[in-house]
N, C-alpha and C positions, 0 to 999 in steps of 0.2 A: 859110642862110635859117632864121629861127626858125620854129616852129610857132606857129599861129596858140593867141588864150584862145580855149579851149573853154569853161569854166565862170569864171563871178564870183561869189562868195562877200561877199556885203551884210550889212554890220552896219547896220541905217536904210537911208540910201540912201547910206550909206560903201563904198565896194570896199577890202573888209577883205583881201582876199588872190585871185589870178587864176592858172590855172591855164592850162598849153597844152600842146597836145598833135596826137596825128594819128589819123585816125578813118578805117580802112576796113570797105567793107558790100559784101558779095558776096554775089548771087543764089544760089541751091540749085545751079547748075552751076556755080559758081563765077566766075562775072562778076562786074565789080567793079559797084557800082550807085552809091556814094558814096566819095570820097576827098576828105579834109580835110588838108591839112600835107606834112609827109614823112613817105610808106605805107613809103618803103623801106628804112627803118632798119630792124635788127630789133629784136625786142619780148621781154624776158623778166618773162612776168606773174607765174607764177610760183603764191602763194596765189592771184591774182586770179579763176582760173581753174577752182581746185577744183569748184564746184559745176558748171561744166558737164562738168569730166571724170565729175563723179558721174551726171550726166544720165541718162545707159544704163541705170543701175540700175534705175532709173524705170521709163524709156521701155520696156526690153524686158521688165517684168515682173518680174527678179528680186528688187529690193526686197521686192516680196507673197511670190512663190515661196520666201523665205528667211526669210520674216515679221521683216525687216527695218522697224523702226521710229523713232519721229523720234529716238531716240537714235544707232544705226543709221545713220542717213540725215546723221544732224549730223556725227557720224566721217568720213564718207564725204567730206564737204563742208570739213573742216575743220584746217586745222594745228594738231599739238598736239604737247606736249612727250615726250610718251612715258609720261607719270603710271599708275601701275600699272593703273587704271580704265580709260585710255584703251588699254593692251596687252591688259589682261580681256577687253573689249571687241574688239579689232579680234581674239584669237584666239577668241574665241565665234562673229565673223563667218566668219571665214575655214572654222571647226570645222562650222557649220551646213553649209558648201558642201561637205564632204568635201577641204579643204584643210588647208593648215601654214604658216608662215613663208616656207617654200621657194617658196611661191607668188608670195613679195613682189617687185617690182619693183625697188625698188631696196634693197628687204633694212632691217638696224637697221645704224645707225651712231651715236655719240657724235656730242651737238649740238657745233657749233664755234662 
């Protein structure tokens, strides 16, 4: 079964290109509350998702406690190539918390 368009994209009143997809919404206990398509494929978002892994940062304060700023905050949020700026950067963050690389999750590796 295909998934159902979720979005239509209008050039005028032209359908310039349609999009489908599966849309699930689960309550704070994790109940579902909405289901659109197939929920039970799985899903790799991937970048899509970065800013709400960043979320925490936020949410529990650290951001402020580390005087993390929207520079900061855009890293945090965002893929990037490795640009020497972008490694200054993530070891300044890491240097403020009393960390090192070793902290990293999934570490450096050569883009492929």
């Amino acid at each position: 079964m295909a998934n159902p368009v979720l979005i239509e994209v209008l050039r005028g009143a032209i359908v310039e290109s349609a999009h489908r997809g599966a849309v699930a919404v689960f309550d704070a206990g994790g109940k579902p509350v909405l289901e659109i398509g197939d929920t039970s494929k799985p899903v790799f978002p991937r970048s899509a998702v970065k800013a709400i892994q960043a979320l925490p940062l936020v949410e529990t304060g650290a951001a402020d406690a580390y005087g993390f700023g929207n520079r900061e905050l855009a890293l945090a949020c965002a893929s990037h190539s490795g640009e020497p700026a972008h490694v200054d950067l993530a070891r300044s963050m890491l240097a403020g918390a009393g960390l090192d690389r070793s902290a990293l999750e999934c570490g450096t590796h050569w883009p492929s």
